[in-house]
N, C-alpha and C positions, 0 to 999 in steps of 0.2 A: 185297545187295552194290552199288554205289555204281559208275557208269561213270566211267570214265576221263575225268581235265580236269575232271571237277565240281566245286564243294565242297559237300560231303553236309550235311545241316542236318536238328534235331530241334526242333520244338516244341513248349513246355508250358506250361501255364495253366490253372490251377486253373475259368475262367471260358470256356466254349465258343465265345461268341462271338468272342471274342481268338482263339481259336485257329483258328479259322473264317478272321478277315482276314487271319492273317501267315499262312497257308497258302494265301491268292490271294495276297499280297503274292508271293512265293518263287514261284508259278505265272508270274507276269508279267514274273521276274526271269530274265535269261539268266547260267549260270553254277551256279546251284543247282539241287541235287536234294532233295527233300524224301523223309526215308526213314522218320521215323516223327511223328506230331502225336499229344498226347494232354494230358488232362489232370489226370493222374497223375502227380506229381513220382518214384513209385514206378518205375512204368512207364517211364520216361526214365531213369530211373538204373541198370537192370537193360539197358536196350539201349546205352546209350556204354557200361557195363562188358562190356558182350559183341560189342561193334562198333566200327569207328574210324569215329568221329564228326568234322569238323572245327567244326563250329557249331552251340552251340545258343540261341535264343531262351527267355530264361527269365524267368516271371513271378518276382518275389521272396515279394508273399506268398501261400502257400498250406496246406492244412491238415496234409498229410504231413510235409514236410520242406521249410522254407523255403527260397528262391532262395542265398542266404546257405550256408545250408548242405547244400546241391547243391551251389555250385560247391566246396565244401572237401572234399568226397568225391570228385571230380572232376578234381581240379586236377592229377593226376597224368596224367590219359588223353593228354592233348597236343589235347583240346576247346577252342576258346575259347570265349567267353560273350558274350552280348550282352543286357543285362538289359532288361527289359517291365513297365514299371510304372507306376502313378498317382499315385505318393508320390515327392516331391523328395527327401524328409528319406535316403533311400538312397544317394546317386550317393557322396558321398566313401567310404563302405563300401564301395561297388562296386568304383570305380576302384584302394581299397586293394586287391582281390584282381587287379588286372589284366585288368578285362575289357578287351572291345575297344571297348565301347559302352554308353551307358543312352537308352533309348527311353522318353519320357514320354508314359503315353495320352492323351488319345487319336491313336494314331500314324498318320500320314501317310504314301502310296508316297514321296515323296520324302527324306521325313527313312530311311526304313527303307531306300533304296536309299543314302545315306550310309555306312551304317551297316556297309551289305555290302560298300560300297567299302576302307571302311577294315578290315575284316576280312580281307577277299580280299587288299588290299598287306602285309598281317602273316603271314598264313597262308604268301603266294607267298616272301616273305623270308627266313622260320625254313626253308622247305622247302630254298630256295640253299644257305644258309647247314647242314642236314645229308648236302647228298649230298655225295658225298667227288669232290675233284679242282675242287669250285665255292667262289668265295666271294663274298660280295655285294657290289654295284657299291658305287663311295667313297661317303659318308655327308656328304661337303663338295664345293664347287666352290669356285674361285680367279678372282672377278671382278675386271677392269682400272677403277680409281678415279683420279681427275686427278693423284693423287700415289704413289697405291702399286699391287699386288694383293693381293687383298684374301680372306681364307679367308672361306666362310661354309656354314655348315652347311644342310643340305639341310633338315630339319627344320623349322628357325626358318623358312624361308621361307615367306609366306603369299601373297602373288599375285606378279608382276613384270609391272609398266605399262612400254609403251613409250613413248617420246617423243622420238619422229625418230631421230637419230644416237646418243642415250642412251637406259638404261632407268632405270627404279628398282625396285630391289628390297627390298617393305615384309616385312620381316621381324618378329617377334615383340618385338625389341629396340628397331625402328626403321626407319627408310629408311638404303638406300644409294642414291646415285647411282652410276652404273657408263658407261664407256665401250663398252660391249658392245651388240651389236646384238639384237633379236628369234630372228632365224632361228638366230644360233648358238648362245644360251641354249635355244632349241627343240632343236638337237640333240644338247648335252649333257648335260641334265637327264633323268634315269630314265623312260621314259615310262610305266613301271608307276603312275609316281607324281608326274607331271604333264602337265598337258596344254593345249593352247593353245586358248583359247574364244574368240579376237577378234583382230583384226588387234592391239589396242593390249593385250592379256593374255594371260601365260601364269598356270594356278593352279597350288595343290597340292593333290591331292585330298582329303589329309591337316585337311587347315584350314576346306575347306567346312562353313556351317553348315546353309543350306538351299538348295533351290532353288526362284526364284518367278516366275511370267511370263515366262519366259525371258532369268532373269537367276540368276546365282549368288551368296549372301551366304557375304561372308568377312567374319568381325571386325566387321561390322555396313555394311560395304561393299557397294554394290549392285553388279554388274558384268556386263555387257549378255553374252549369247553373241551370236556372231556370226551371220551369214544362214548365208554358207556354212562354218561349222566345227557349225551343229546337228545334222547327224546322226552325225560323227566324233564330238560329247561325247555323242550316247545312247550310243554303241557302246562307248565307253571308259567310262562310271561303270552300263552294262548296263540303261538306259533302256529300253522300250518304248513303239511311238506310241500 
């Protein structure tokens, strides 16, 4: 049985030693529980069908029953997936079934705590969105632009620089310039699902591709943490020193 606040996680892979690293990976990870590792794609399908699973790590290929079709037996439990594997030629298949992620070996603490990030803001979201009397926060904000205000979807956002009395916010589509300051973009942006790394950046956890030298890459963007905001971002994307 799985403690309360967790999110529970199973891993499998046909290849031991994979299954050996994402199971220190998840040890060093605050927020998961690891409830069963094997590498039996059998074995793992016999325990999400007789347990609630929220996550599993899944190599795609192996000798039972492919990663592929594990998650299509699966897809009903309310598991999501996060695929493990050494082959590219997979990711647009994958994405087709909705995973939350594809991990390309040989996998990195940093790329893999991404990965939990963007799991854990999906997971925490469907959960809002099924208890009854809750519904999830707006999906858009309405930034002030030299001529209008302006919708913009929470989503498209991939970082917001500031720059003195303006910010910009580099969205998916594009930049906006905005009349808006830092601190109040700081406080009404979802903080499940952003978070402020430097006096001159807020991101979106969502967009992160990796983390390096203590700097965060968005969209091929380097973008520095700050002194004093480095231990608020291990705590919020579940970092370890």
């Amino acid at each position: 049985m799985k403690s309360a606040g967790l999110m529970s996680c199973v891993i499998v892979d046909d290849e031991f030693p994979a299954v050996k690293l994402l199971a220190d990976y998840v040890q060093k990870t605050s927020g998961l529980e690891l409830m069963l590792k094997t590498t039996s794609a059998l074995e793992a399908l016999g325990y999400i069908n007789e347990n609630k699973v929220d996550l599993v790590f899944m190599d795609v290929q192996m000798p039972e029953l492919s990663g592929m079709e594990l998650i299509n037996i699966i897809k009903n439990t309310g598991t999501k997936v996060i695929l493990t594997t050494a082959y590219t030629t997979y990711a647009v298949e994958g994405y087709e079934h909705d995973i939350i992620d594809y991990l390309l070996k040989p996998i990195t603490l940093e790329r893999f705590l991404i990965s939990v990030s963007k799991a854990r803001t999906r997971i925490n979201s469907e959960k809002a969105l099924a208890e009854p009397g809750k519904t999830l926060p707006a999906q858009y904000i309405f930034v002030k632009t030299e001529y209008r205000i302006q919708k913009v979807s929470l989503a498209s956002i991939r970082y917001i620089e500031g720059l003195g009395d303006y910010i910009t916010l580099h969205t998916t589509s594009g930049k906006i310039l905005s009349l808006e300051r830092m601190k109040n973009m700081e406080e009404i942006l979802p903080s499940g699902s952003f978070i402020r790394i430097h006096k001159s950046y807020i991101i979106n956890m969502e967009q992160i591709d990796f983390i390096e030298k203590g700097r965060i890459i968005i969209n091929k963007e380097y973008l520095p943490i700050g002194e004093s905001y480095k231990e608020k971002v291990k705590q919020q994307l579940g970092l370890r020193s």
